[in-house]
DRENVORO-372948 format. One record per residue (C-alpha): x, y, z; residue number from 1. Coordinates in steps of 0.001 Angstrom, whole numbers, plus 500000, padded with zeros to 6 digits. Each point is the difference from the previous one (the first is absolute). Layout:
BEGIN
NODE  x  y  z  k
NODE  X  Y  Z  NUM
...
***
This chain:
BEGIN
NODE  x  y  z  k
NODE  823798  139031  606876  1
NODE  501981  498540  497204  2
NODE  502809  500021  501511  3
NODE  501370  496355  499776  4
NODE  500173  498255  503142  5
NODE  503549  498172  500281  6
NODE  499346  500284  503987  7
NODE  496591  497918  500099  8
NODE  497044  500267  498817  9
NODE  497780  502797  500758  10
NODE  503351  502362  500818  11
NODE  498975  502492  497508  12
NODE  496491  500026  501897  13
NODE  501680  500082  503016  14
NODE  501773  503322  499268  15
NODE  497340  501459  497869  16
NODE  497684  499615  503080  17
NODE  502508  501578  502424  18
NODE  500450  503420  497400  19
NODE  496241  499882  499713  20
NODE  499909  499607  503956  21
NODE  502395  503297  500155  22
NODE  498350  502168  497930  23
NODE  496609  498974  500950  24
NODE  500569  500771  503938  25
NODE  501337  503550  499015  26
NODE  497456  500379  497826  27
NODE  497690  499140  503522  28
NODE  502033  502488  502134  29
NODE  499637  502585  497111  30
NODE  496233  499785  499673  31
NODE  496698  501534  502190  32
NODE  498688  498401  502892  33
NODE  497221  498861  497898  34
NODE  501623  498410  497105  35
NODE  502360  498271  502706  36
NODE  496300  498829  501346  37
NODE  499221  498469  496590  38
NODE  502938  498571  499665  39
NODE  500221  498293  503363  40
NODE  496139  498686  499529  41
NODE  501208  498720  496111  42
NODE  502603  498099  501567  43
NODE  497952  498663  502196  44
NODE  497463  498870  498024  45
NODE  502455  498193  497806  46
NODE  501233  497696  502378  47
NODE  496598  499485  501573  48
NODE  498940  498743  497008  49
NODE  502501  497995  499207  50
NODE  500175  498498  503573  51
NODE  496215  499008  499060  52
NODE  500747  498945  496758  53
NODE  502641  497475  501111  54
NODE  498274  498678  503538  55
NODE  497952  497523  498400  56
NODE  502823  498715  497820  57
NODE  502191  500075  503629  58
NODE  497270  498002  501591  59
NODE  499565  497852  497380  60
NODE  503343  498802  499671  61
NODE  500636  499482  503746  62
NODE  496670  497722  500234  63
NODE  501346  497834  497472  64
NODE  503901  499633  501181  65
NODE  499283  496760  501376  66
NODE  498110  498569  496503  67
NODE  502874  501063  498121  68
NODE  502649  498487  501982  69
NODE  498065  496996  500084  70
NODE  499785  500079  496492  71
NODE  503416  500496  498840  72
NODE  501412  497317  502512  73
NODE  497496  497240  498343  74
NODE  500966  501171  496145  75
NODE  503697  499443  501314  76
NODE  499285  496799  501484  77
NODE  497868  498377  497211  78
NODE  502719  501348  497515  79
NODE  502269  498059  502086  80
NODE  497716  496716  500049  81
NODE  499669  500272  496101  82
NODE  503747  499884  499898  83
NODE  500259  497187  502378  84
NODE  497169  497655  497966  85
NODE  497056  500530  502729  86
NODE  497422  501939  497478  87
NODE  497185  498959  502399  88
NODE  500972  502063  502419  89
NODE  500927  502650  498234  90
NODE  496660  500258  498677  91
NODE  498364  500369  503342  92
NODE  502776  502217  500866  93
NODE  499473  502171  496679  94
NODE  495869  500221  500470  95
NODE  500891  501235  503731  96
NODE  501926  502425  498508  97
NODE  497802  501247  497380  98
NODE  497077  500498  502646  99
NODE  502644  501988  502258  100
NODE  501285  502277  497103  101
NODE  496631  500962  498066  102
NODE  498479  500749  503228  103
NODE  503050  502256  500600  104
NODE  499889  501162  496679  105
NODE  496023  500776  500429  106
NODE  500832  502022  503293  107
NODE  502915  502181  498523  108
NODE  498575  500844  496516  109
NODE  496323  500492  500905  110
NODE  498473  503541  499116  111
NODE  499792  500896  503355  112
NODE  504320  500373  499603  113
NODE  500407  501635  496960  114
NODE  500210  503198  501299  115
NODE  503322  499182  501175  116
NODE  500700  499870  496274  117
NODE  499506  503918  499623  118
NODE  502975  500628  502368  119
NODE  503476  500118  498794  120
NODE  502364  497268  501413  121
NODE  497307  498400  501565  122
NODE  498382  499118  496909  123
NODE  502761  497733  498674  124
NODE  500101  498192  503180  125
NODE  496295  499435  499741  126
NODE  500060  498785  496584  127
NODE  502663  497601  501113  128
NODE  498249  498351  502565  129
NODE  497031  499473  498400  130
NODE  501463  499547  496684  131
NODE  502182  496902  501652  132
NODE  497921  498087  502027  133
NODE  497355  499880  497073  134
NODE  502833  498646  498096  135
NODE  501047  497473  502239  136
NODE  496219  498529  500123  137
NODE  499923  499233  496574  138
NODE  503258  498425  500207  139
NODE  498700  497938  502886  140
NODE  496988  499308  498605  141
NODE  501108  498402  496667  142
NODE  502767  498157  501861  143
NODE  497805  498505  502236  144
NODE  498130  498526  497039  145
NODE  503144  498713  498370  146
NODE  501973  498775  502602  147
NODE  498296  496627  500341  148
NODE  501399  499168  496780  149
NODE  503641  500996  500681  150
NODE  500960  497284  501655  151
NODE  503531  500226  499445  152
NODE  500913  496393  502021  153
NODE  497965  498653  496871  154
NODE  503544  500786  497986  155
NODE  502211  498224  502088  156
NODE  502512  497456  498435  157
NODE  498829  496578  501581  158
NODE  501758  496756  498700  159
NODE  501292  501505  497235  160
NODE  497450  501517  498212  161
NODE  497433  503333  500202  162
NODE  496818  500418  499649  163
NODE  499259  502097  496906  164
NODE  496309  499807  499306  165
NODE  500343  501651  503648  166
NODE  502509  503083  498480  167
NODE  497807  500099  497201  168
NODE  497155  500854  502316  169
NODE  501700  502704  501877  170
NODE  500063  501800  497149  171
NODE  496639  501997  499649  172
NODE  500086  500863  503918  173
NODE  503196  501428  500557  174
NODE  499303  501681  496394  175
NODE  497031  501566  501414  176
NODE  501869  501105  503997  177
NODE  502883  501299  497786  178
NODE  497336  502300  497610  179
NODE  498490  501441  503942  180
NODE  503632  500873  500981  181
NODE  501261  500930  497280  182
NODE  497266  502921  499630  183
NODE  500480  499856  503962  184
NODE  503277  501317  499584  185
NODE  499182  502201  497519  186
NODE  497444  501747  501913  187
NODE  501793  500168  502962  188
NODE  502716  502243  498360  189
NODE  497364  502159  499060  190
NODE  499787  500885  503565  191
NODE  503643  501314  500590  192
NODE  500368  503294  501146  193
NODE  503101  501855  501336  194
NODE  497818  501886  502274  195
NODE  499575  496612  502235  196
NODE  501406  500396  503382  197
NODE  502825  497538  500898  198
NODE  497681  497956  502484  199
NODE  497787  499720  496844  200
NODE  502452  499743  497319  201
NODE  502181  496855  501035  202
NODE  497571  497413  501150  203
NODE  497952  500999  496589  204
NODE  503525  499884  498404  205
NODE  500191  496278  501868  206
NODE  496759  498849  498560  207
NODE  500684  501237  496232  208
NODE  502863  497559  500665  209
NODE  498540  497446  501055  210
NODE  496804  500231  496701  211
NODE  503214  500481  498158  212
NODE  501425  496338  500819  213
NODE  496752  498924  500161  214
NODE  498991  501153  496480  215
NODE  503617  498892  498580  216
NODE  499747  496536  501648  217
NODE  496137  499013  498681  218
NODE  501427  501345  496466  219
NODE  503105  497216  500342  220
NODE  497512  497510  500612  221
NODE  497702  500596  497479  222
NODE  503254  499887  497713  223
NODE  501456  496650  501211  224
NODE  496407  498301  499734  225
NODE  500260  500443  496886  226
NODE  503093  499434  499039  227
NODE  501434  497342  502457  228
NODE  497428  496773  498749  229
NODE  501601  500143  497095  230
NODE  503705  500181  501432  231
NODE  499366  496855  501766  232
NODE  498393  498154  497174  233
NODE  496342  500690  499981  234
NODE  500329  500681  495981  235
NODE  501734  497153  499334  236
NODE  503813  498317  501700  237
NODE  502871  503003  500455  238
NODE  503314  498815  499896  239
NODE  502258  502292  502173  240
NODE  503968  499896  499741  241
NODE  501761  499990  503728  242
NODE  503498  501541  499972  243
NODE  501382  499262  503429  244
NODE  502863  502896  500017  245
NODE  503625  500071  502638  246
NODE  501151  503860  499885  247
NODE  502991  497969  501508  248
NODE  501076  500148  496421  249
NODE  498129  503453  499272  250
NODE  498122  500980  496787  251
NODE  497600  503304  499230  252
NODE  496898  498697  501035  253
NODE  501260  498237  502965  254
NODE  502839  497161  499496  255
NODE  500218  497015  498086  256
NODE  498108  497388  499000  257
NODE  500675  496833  501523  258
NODE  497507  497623  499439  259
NODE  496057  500588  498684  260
NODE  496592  498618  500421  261
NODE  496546  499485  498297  262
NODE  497134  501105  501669  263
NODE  496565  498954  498452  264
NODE  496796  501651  500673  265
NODE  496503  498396  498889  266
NODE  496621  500947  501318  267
NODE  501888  501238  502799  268
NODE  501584  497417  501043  269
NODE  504158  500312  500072  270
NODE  502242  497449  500159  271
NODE  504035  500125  498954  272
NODE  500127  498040  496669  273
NODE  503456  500082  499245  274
NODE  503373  500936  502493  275
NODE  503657  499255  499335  276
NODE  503787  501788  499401  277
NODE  499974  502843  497713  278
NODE  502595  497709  498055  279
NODE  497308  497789  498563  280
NODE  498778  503040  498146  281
NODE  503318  501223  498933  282
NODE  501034  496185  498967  283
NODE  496309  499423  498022  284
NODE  500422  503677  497706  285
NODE  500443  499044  496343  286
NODE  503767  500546  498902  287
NODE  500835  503828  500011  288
NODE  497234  500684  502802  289
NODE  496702  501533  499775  290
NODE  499602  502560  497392  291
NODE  498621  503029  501724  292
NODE  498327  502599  498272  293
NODE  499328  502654  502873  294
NODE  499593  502229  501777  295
NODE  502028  502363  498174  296
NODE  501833  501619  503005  297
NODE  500802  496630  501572  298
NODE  501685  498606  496962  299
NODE  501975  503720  499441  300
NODE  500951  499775  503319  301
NODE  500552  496158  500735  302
NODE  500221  498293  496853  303
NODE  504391  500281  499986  304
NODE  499175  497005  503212  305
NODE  498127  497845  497638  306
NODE  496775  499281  502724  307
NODE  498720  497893  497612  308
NODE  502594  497256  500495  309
NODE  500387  500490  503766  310
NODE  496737  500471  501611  311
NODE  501261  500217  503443  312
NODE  500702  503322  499009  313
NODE  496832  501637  498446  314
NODE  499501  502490  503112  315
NODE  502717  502098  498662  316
NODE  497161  502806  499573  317
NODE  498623  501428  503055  318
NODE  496563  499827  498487  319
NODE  498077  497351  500662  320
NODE  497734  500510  496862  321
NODE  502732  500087  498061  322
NODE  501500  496212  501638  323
NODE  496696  498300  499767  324
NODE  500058  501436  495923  325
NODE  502898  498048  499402  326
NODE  499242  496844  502292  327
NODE  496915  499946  497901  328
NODE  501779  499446  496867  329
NODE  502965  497701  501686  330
NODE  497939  497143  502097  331
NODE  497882  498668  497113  332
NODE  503021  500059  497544  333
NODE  501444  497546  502942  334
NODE  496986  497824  499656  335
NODE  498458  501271  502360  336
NODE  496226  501400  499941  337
NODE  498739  503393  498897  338
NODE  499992  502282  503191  339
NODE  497707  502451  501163  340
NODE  501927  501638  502243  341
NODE  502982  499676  502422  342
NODE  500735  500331  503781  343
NODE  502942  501014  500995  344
NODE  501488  499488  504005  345
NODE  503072  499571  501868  346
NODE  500961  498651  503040  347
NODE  498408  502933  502523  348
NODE  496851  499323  498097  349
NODE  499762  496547  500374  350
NODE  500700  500539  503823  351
NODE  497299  501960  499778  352
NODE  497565  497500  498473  353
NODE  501888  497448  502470  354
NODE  497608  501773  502889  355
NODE  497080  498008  498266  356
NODE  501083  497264  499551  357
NODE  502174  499115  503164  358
NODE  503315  498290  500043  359
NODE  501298  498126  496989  360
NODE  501775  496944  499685  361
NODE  502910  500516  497107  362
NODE  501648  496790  498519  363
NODE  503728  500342  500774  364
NODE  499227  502920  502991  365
NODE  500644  499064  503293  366
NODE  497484  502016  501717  367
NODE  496621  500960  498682  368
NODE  499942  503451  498086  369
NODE  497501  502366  501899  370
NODE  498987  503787  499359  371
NODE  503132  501278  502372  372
NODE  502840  497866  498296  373
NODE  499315  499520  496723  374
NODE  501238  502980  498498  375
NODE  503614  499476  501815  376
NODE  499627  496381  498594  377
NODE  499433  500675  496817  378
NODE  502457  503068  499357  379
NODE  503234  499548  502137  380
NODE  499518  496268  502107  381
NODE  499297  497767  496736  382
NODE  503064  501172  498343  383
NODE  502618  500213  503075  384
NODE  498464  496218  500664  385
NODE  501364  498599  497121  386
NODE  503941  499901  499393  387
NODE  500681  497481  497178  388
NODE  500808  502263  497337  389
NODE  497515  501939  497392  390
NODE  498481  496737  498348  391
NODE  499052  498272  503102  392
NODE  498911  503222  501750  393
NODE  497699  501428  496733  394
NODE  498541  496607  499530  395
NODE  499540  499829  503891  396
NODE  498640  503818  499937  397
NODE  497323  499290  497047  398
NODE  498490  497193  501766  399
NODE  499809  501770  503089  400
NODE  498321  502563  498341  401
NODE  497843  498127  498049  402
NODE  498809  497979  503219  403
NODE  499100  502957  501949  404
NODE  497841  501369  497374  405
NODE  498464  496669  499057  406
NODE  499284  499266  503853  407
NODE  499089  503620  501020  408
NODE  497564  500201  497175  409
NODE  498347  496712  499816  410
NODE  499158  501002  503992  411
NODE  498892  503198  498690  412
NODE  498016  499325  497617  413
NODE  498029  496686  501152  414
NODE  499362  501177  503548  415
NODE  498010  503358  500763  416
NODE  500658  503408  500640  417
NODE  498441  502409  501868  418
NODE  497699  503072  499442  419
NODE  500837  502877  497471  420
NODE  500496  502403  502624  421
NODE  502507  497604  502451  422
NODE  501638  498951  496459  423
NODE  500801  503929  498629  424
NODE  501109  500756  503895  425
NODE  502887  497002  499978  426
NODE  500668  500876  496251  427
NODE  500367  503446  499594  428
NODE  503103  500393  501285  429
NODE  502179  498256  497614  430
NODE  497601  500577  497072  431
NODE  501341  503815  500743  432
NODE  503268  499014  500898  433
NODE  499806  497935  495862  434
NODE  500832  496789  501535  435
NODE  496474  498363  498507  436
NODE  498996  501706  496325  437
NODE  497219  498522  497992  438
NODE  499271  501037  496144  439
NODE  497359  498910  497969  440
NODE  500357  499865  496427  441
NODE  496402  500469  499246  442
NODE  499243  504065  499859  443
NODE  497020  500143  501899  444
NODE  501330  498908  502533  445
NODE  502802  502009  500693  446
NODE  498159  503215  501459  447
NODE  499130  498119  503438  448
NODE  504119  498371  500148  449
NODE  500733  503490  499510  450
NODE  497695  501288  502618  451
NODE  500723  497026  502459  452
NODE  503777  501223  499477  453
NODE  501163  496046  499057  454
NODE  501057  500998  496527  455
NODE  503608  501298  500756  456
NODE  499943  502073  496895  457
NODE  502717  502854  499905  458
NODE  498640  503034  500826  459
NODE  498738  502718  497514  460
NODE  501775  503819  499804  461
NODE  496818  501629  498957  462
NODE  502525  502799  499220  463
NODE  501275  500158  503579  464
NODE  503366  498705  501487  465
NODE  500846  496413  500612  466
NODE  503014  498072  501672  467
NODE  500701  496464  499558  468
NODE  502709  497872  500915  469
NODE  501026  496289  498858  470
NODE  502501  497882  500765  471
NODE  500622  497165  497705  472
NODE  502574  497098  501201  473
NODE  502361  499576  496820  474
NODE  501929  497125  502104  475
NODE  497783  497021  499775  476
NODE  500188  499355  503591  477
NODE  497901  500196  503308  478
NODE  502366  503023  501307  479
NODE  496907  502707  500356  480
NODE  498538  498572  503159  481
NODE  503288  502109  501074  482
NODE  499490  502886  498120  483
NODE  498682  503445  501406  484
NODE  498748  502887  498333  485
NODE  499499  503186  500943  486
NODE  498464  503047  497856  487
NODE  500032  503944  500650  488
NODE  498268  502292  497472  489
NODE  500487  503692  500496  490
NODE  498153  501992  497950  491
NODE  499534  503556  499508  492
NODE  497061  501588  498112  493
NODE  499435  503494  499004  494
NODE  495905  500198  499936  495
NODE  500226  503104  497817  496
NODE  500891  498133  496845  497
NODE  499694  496619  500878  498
NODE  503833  499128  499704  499
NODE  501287  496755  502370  500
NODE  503647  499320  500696  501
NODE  500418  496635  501572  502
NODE  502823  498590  501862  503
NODE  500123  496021  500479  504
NODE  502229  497876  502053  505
NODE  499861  496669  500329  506
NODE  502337  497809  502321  507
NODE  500541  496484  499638  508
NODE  501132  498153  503219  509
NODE  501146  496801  499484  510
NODE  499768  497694  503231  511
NODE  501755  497057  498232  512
NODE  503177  498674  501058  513
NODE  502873  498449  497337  514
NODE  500306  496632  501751  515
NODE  497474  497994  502251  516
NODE  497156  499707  498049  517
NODE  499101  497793  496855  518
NODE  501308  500508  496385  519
NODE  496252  500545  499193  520
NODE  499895  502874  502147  521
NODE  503175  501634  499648  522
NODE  501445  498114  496194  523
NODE  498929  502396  497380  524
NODE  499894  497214  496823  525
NODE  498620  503138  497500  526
NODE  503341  501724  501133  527
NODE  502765  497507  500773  528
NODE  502511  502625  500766  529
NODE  498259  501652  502832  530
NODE  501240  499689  503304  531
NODE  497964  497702  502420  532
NODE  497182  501821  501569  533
NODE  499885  502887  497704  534
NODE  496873  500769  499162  535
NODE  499310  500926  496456  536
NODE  496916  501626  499239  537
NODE  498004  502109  497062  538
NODE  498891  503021  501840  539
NODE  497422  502017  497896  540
NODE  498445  503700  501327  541
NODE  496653  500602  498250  542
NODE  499093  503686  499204  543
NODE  498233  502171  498163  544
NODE  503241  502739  500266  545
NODE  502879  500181  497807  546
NODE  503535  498845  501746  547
NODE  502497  503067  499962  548
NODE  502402  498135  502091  549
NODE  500765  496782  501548  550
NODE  503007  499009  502508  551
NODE  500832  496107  501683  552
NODE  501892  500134  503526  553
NODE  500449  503982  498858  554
NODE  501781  499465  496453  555
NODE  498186  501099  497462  556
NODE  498473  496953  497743  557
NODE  497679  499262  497369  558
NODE  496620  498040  499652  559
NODE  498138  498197  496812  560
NODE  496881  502765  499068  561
NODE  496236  498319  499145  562
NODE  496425  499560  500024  563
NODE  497347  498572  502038  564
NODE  496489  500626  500834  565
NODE  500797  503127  497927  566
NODE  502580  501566  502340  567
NODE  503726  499762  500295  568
NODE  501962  496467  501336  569
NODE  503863  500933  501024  570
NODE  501675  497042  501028  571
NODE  503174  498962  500356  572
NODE  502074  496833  501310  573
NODE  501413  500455  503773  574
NODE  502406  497523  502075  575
NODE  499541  500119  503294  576
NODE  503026  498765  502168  577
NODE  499297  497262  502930  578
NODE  499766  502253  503333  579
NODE  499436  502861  497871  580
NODE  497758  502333  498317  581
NODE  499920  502263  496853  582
NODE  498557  503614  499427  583
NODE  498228  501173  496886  584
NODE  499219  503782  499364  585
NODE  497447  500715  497149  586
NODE  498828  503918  499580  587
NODE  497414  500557  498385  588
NODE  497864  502637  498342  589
NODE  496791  500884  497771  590
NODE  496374  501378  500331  591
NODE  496834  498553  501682  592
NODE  496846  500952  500411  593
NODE  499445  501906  502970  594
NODE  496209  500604  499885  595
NODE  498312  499878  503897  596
NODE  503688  498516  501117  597
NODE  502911  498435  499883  598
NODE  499453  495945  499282  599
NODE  502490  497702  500556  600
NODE  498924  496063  499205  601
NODE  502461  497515  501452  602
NODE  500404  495966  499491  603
NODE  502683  498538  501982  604
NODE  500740  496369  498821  605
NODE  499073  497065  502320  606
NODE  503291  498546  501357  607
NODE  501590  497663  502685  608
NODE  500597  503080  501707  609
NODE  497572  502783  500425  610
NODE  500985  503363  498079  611
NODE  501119  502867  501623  612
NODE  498779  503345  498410  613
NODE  499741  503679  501013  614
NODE  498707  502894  497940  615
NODE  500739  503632  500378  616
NODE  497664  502314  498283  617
NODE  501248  503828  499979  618
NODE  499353  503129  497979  619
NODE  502115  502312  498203  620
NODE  499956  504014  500610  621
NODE  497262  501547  502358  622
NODE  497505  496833  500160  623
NODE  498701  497890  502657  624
NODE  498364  497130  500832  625
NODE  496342  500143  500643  626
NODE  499528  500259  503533  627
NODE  503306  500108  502031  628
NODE  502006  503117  499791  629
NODE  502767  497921  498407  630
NODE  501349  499260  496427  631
NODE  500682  496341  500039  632
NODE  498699  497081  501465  633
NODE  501321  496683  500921  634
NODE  498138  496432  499591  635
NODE  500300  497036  500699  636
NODE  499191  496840  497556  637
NODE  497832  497053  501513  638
NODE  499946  496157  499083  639
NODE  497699  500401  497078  640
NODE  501315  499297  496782  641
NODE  498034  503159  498469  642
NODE  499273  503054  501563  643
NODE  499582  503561  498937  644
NODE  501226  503294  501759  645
NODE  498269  503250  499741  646
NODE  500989  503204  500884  647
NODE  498691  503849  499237  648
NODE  501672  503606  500393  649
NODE  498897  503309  500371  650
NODE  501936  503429  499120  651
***
C-alpha cells in the first residue's frame, strides 16, 4: 500500500487488491462448506448495503441533472454579461442560477444521501457534488446582488474623459464578489480527490478553472478601482512622458526615440499637452546635458553613451523601469514638467491604437496612416521616401514622426474608446509582444502595471536560468528594419546537482543591400569607414552563467564582461556585411536552482522583425524528462517579449 504510484493513482491499490484477491479465493477453496457459506453471505451483505447506501445519492443526483445544467449555463452567461457591461442581466441570470444550484445542492447533500458517504470511492464523489453546487449558490447568490452595480459600460472613455466617481463606486461590489470567490475557490479545492473518475474529474477540473479566472479577474478589478482614479488624475493632474520609439534604429527596450509627447490626465480627463521632435529636448538640456543620478545599473552600463545629452537614446536598457528613472530626471532639466510616469510605443503599437481611432491624416503623407500600414510607414516607407541626403531626410523623418503621434493621439485621446474588455482584447497582443509599455513612477501603483503586464520590466532570475538578447544599432542609421535575428539556446542540465551548461547562437541576417537605398539607411555617420549597408550593431547576451567560450563566424573572439539586473551582460560589437549574416557562439555554464523543475525565463527584444528563438532542454546521465520517455525536449519561442519555459525530470 505504500508503494508509490508513478503509474496513476490508486496503482498500489490496484495491485494490493489483486494479491488480496489471490490469496483470499484460495483461502475460499481451502476452507469448509460452511465458512465458504459465511463468506459468500458477508460478501453479499457488503455490497447490498452499499448498493442501499448509495441509491438515494444515485437518485438524487439524476433528478437534479437538469437544475444543474441549467445552472452552470446561466453562471457562464451572466459572467459573460458582467464582462460585456450588461450587469442587469446578469443579475437575473445569477438569481436563476442560485435557485437552480441550492436546490441541487439541497437534493444531493440532504441526510437522506449521506450514507453514500460511508462507502469508499463513492463517498468522495458524493461530497463533490454536494459540496459544489452549494458552492456555486453562494457565488450566485452574492453576484446577483452585486451585479447591478458593475456596470462596466459606466467606465467607458467618452469624449475624452471617464467617469471616476463611477470607478470609485465599483469598488465595494466587486470587493465583496471577489471575497465569495476567492473563498469559492478555496473551498472548491478542498474537494479534490484522486479517487474521482475521469467523467467526474475533468468537467470539475473545467469548473475550478473557470472560479479560478473568475476569482483572479474580480481581484484585478478590485485592484485597478483603486488604483486607476488616481492614474488618470482623480488626486490631482498626472503628467505622463510619451516616447514614440522606431526599432528601425534598434535600442534594448525597443528602438529609438524619435520624437515624444505629453499626455495630461486631470479628473480623468486626458488630453496630449505637449508633442514635438525628440530634438527640442536634446536642443533645450542645459550645457553638458542632464545630470543623472540613477539607476545605478543603467549608468554602469550606459553612462560611456552619455544619455543625458542625447535623449533619443535613453532606451538603451531593456527595462522599462529603469528608462522612465532616467526620463524622470532628463525632461524637467529640459524645461519641461515633473513626470509621473512614461509610455513607451512604437510603430506596431500605434497601429494598434490606429484600430480606434480609424484612418489618420499625416501632414506630408500621401495616404492616410491606418492600423494595416502604419507600421511599414513608419519603419521602412518614411525613410526610402526621402532621398535628399541625411539633413533633409532626419528633419523630414522627425516631423513625420512627430505628426503621426500628435494626430494619432489628439484622435485618441479626445474621442472615445470602447469597453475594458473590447480594449484588453485589441491590446493585448502588442502589450505582450512590448510594443506599448507603461510605468508609473508612483509605487503604489506599480503592482497592477505589473499585473496588467504593461510595465516591460526585465524579467527576474529568482535563482533560475534566464536568456536575453539585445541588439543595439552602433551606426546611427535606419538599417535595422533589415536586420534579422535569430537565437538557439541549447542547454543541458544535470538535475542531480543542479549544474546548467548552455550553448547560445545567435545569427544576424542582414537584408540590406550596399547601394539603392538612402545614406540614412545604409551611411553609418558613428563609423565613417564602414562599408555601405553594413550593419553595425552592439549585441549583448544576458545571463546568469559564466562565459567559458565565445566564437564569431567560428573564430574564436572575445566580449566586454558586466552587470545588470544582477546577472551577467556579454556584449560585443558585430559588422554584419550587406547580403550577409554573422554567427556568434557563447557557451556557457554555472548552477541554478532546480527545485520542482527546470525554469527558463526568456525576453526577446521588440524589433522590425520578429525574433526567431528555439530552446532545447536535455539532461545529462540516466535522467529524463517528466513524462515522455525521452531526455530532451525541443520548444519553440512565441511573439511575446517575456515568456518562461519549464521543464521537470525523473531518474
Amino acid at each position: 500500500l505504500r508503494w508509490p504510484a508513478e503509474l496513476f493513482h490508486g496503482f498500489p491499490s490496484l495491485v494490493a487488491g489483486g494479491l488480496f484477491v489471490l490469496y483470499g479465493v484460495s483461502a475460499y477453496r481451502q476452507s469448509r462448506s460452511q465458512a465458504q457459506r459465511r463468506v459468500r453471505q458477508v460478501v453479499a451483505g457488503l455490497a447490498l448495503a452499499a448498493i442501499v447506501l448509495c441509491l438515494p445519492f444515485a437518485i438524487g443526483t439524476l433528478l437534479v441533472r437538469t437544475e444543474v445544467a441549467q445552472g452552470q449555463h446561466a453562471t457562464r452567461v451572466a459572467i459573460d454579461d458582467l464582462s460585456g457591461g450588461t450587469s442587469g442581466s446578469a443579475s437575473a441570470l445569477l438569481a436563476t442560477a442560485a435557485k437552480d444550484l441550492n436546490g441541487s445542492s439541497a437534493a444531493t447533500g440532504g441526510w437522506w444521501t449521506s450514507g453514500a458517504r460511508l462507502v469508499p470511492v463513492a463517498s468522495q464523489h458524493a461530497r463533490l457534488v454536494a459540496g459544489a453546487t452549494g458552492i456555486a449558490g453562494r457565488v450566485a447568490i452574492v453576484g446577483s446582488k452585486q451585479a447591478s452595480a458593475l456596470n462596466y459600460h459606466r467606465l467607458d472613455y467618452r469624449n475624452g474623459s471617464v467617469d471616476l466617481a463611477a470607478m470609485r463606486a465599483m469598488a465595494g461590489p466587486a470587493a465583496v464578489l471577489s471575497g465569495q470567490l476567492s473563498v469559492a475557490n478555496r473551498q472548491l479545492g478542498g474537494l479534490e480527490s484522486p479517487w474521482l473518475v475521469g467523467p467526474v474529474q475533468a468537467p470539475f477540473a473545467r469548473v475550478r478553472e473557470e472560479v479560478r479566472q473568475a476569482a483572479s479577474n474580480a481581484s484585478l478589478a478590485v485592484q485597478a478601482a483603486a488604483v486607476l482614479p488616481d492614474i488618470l488624475g482623480g488626486a490631482g493632474p498626472r503628467h505622463y512622458f510619451v516616447a514614440f520609439m522606431t526599432p528601425s534604429e534598434s535600442r534594448g527596450l525597443d528602438g529609438f526615440i524619435g520624437s515624444f509627447g505629453v499626455l495630461t490626465a486631470d479628473g480623468g480627463h486626458v488630453a496630449l499637452t505637449r508633442s514635438g521632435p525628440i530634438a527640442d529636448i536634446e536642443s533645450a538640456l542645459p550645457p553638458g546635458g542632464a545630470k543623472l543620478t540613477g539607476p545605478v545599473d543603467y549608468l554602469a552600463r550606459y553612462g560611456a553613451f552619455q544619455p543625458g545629452v542625447f535623449p533619443q537614446d535613453v532606451t538603451y536598457s531593456p527595462d522599462l523601469p529603469s528608462v522612465s528613472a532616467v526620463l524622470a530626471q532628463l525632461y524637467p532639466q529640459a524645461g519641461g514638467t515633473s513626470i509621473d510616469g512614461v509610455l513607451a510605443i512604437d510603430p506596431y503599437g500605434l497601429a494598434a491604437l490606429l484600430n480606434f481611432t480609424g484612418p489618420i491624416d499625416v501632414p506630408g503623407l500621401p495616404v492616410p496612416l491606418t492600423s494595416a500600414n502604419a507600421a511599414h510607414m513608419l519603419l521602412t516607407q518614411q525613410y526610402t521616401s526621402f532621398n535628399g541626403g541625411v539633413t533633409p531626410q532626419d528633419a523630414a523623418r522627425h516631423d513625420f514622426l512627430q505628426s503621426s503621434l500628435r494626430v494619432a493621439f489628439d484622435q485618441l485621446v479626445g474621442g472615445s474608446l470602447p469597453g475594458p474588455r473590447a480594449l484588453a482584447q485589441d491590446l493585448a497582443g502588442p502589450v505582450a509582444q512590448g510594443r506599448i509599455g507603461f510605468w508609473s513612477m508612483h509605487p503604489s501603483e506599480q503592482p497592477l502595471l505589473r499585473r496588467l503586464g504593461v510595465d516591460e520590466s526585465f524579467p527576474q532570475t529568482n535563482s533560475g536560468d534566464l536568456l536575453a538578447v539585445t541588439t543595439q544599432n552602433a551606426g546611427n542609421n535606419k538599417i535595422d528594419a533589415y536586420l534579422h535575428t535569430g537565437i538557439n539556446d541549447a542547454v543541458t542540465v544535470d538535475p542531480g546537482n543542479g549544474s546548467v551548461t548552455s550553448q547560445v547562437t545567435v545569427t544576424l541576417k542582414n537584408d540590406a543591400t550596399s547601394t539603392g537605398l538612402p545614406p540614412i539607411v545604409i551611411a553609418s555617420p558613428a563609423a565613417p569607414g564602414l562599408p555601405p549597408g553594413t550593419n553595425r550593431t552592439w549585441l549583448t547576451v544576458y545571463s546568469p552563467l559564466a562565459l567559458t567560450g565565445l566564437t564569431m563566424d567560428g573564430r574564436p573572439a572575445t566580449a566586454t564582461s558586466g552587470s545588470e539586473f544582477g546577472i551577467h551582460a556579454y556584449s560585443a560589437y558585430i559588422d554584419v556585411p550587406p547580403r550577409g549574416q554573422s554567427e556568434v557562439v557563447l557557451n556557457l555554464t554555472g548552477q541554478v536552482n532546480l527545485t520542482g523543475a527546470y525554469h527558463l525565463d526568456l525576453r526577446l527584444q521588440p524589433a522590425v522583425n520578429p525574433v526567431a528563438c528555439s530552446v532545447q532542454v536535455g539532461a545529462s546521465g540516466d535522467w529524463l524528462v517528466a513524462g515522455t520517455v525521452k531526455s530532451a525536449v525541443q520548444w519553440t519561442a512565441g511573439p511575446s517579449a517575456r515568456q518562461q519555459l519549464g521543464v521537470s525530470f525523473v531518474h
